[in-house]
N, C-alpha and C positions, 0 to 999 in steps of 0.2 A: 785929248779932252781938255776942258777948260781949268783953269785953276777955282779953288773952290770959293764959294758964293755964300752969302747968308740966306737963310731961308726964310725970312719972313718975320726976324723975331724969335724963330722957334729954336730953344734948346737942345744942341741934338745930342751932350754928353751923357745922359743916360736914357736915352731912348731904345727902342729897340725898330729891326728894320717897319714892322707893323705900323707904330705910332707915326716913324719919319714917313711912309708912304702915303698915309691918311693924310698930316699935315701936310706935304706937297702938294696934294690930289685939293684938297678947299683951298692952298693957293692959288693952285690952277683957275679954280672954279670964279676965285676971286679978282682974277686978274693979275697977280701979282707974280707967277711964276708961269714964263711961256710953255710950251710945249718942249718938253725937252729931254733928254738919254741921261740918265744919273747912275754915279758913281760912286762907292760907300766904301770907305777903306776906312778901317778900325786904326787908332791911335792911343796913345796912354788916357787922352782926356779925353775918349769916348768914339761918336764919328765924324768923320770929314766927308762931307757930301761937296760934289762937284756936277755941276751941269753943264750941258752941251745942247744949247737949243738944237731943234729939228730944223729950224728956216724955213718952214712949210713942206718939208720932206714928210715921209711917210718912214716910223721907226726900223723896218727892214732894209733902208736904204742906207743906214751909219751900220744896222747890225750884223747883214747877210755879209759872212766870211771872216769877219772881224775878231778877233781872240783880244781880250783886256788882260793887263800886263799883272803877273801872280799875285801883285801886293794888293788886288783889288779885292776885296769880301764881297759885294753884290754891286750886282747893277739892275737898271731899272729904267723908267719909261713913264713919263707924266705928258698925257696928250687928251685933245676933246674925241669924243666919238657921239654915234648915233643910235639912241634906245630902238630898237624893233618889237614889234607885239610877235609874241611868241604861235597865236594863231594865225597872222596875218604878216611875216616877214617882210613884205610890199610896204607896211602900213608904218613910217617913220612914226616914235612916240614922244620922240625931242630930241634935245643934246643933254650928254652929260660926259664929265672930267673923269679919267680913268688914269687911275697907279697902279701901278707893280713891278714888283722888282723881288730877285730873284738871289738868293746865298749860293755860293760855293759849297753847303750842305742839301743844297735841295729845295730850302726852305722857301715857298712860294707868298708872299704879303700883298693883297691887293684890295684897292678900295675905288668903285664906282659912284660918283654924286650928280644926281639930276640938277637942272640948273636952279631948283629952290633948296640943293644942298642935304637932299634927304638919299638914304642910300639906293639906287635903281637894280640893287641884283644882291640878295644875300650869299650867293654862289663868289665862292674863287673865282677868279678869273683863270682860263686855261686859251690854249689855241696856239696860233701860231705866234704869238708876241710874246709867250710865256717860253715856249720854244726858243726863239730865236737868243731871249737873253740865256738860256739854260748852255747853249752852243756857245757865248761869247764867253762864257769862264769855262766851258769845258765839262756841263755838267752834263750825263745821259738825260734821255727824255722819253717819253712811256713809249713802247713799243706799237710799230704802224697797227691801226684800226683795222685794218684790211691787207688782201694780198697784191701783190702788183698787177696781177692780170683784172684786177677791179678799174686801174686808169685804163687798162686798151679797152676794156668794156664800154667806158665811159665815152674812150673815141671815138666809137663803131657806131655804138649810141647816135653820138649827134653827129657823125658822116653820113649816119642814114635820115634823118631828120635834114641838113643841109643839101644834101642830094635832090630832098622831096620838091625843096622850097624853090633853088636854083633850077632844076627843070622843071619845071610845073608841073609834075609826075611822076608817079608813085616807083619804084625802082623794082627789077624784078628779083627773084634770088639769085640768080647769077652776081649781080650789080652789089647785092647786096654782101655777098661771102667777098667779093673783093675791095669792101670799103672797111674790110676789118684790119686794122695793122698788120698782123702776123701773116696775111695773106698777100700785104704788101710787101713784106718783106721778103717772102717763098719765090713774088716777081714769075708767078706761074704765068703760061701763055696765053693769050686772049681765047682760044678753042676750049681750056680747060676748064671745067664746071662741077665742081665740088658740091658733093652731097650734104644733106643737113649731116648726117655721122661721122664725114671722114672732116666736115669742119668741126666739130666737140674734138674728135680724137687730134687737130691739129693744136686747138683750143687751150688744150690739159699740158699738151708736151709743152707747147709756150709756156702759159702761165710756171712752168716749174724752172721752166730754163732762168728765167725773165724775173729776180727777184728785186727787193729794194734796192740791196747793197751792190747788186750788177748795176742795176740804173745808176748809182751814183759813179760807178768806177766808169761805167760808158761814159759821164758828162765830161769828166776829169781825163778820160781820151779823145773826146772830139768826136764821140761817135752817137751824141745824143744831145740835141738842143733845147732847152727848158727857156722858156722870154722870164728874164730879168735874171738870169744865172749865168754863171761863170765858169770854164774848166777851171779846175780844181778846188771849188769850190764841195764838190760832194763829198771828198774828204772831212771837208768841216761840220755839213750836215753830219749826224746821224739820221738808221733808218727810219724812225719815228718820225723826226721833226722833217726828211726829206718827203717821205709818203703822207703827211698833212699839207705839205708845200706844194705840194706838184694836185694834191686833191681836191685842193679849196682853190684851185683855178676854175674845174669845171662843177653847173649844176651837179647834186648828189645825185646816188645813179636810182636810187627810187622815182625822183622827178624823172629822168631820160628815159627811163625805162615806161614810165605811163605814158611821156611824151609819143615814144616809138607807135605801142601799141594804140593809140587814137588815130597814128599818124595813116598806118597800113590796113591795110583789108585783113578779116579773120586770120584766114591759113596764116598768111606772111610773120602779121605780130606773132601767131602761137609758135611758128619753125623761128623767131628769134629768140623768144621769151623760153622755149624748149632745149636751142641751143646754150643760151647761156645757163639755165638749170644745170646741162647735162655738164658742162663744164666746171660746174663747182660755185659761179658766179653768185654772190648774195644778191638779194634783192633791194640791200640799205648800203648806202656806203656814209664815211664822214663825209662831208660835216652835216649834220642834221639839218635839213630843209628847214627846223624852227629856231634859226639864229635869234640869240638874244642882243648882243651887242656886235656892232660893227664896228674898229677902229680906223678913225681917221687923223692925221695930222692936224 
């Protein structure tokens, strides 16, 4: 990390992590402090802020795996993002400058400003950036949203939707029971053709087998590949912050799920939509379809 910087004028010996986020966050906004990874180490005359620009990186890029060295009290994250309308996700509602940063108590401080400086979310900020600093000092992070057999839901999902598009035609059940993972992995023989029951009854022993904390130890053997992850990194993850990671890759499974069902004729959507009921599957997964803020470097 960088050696430490002034901030702008601002006092940080009796500040608290709150105050110093806000003032970074209308530096940002101001031009005066780039986008950048912050670091808060407590001293006898208060704190020592240090930053580390991004360079146009994106903040998971300095943070995924990275542990900060014991003497560090928080770290944190000053970068622009994009306001979204919570009806209309599609619908960009401008830029605004986002902070936060995070204690080795837990303690979560963040402040979003639209670009006339007024605040754009009375809401904490939470997700995956709140996560990832939480993992860099070692803090836990809320326990996953969902169960793991919610991601192969999610694959099955849009391997039947890419199927539709790629051949120009609608796939039959057959085609379909075997674009599910767990069916790819069984590597049954092309003659074999699985009932809507005996796939739920495959469905259920999967999702049990198959939890977060396996997935993580799969990456960290070589036996599971995530795009922009590392063996050994799932160690670092915990299950929370790993099953937000790997979920906020794809559409939520409420959108895939409408997607599927528009996609197929009656029977087909109801033997999908039945099977994954029967399996336990929810109907929402994270992250909610009405994202409020998107970050960007």
């Amino acid at each position: 990390m960088s050696e430490s910087v002034p901030v702008g004028g601002f006092t940080v010996a009796d500040a608290s992590i709150h105050t110093l986020v806000e003032a970074l966050t209308h530096r940002h906004l101001d031009g005066v402090v780039d986008p950048s990874i912050i670091r808060i180490r407590l001293i006898p005359t208060g704190l020592e802020v240090g930053l580390r620009p991004l360079d146009g990186d994106h903040p998971s890029v300095w943070l995924t795996g990275h542990r900060f060295a014991d003497d560090i009290d928080a770290v944190g994250v000053v970068t622009g993002g994009r306001v979204f309308s919570t009806d209309d996700p599609s619908a960009t509602l401008g830029r605004a400058s986002v902070g936060v940063a995070v204690s080795r108590r837990g303690e979560v401080a963040s402040t979003a400003l639209s670009n006339d400086g007024a605040p754009s979310s009375g809401k904490e900020l939470s997700g995956l950036a709140v996560d990832l600093l939480k993992r860099s000092i070692g803090v836990a992070t809320p326990p996953p949203p969902c169960d793991a057999d919610v991601l192969f839901a999610q694959a099955w999902l849009i391997s039947i939707s890419d199927f539709a598009h790629i051949e120009a035609r609608i796939p039959s059940w057959s085609e379909i029971v075997r674009l599910h993972p767990a069916v790819e992995i069984l590597a049954l023989d092309d003659d074999v053709t699985l009932t809507q029951h005996e796939l739920q009854t495959i469905l259920v022993g999967f999702g049990d087998l198959l939890s977060w904390r396996e997935l993580r130890r799969m990456l960290d053997e070589h036996r599971l590949e995530v795009p922009g992850l590392n063996p050994g990194e799932g160690k670092w993850f915990d299950d929370g912050s790993f099953a937000r990671r790997l979920l906020a890759e794809r559409p939520p499974l409420g959108r895939l799920r409408d997607d599927v069902l528009r996609l197929l004729p009656f029977g087909l959507g109801r033997r999908v939509s039945a099977t994954l009921d029967a399996a336990g599957i929810p109907h929402t997964s994270w992250p909610d379809p009405s994202a409020e803020l998107r970050e960007s470097a």
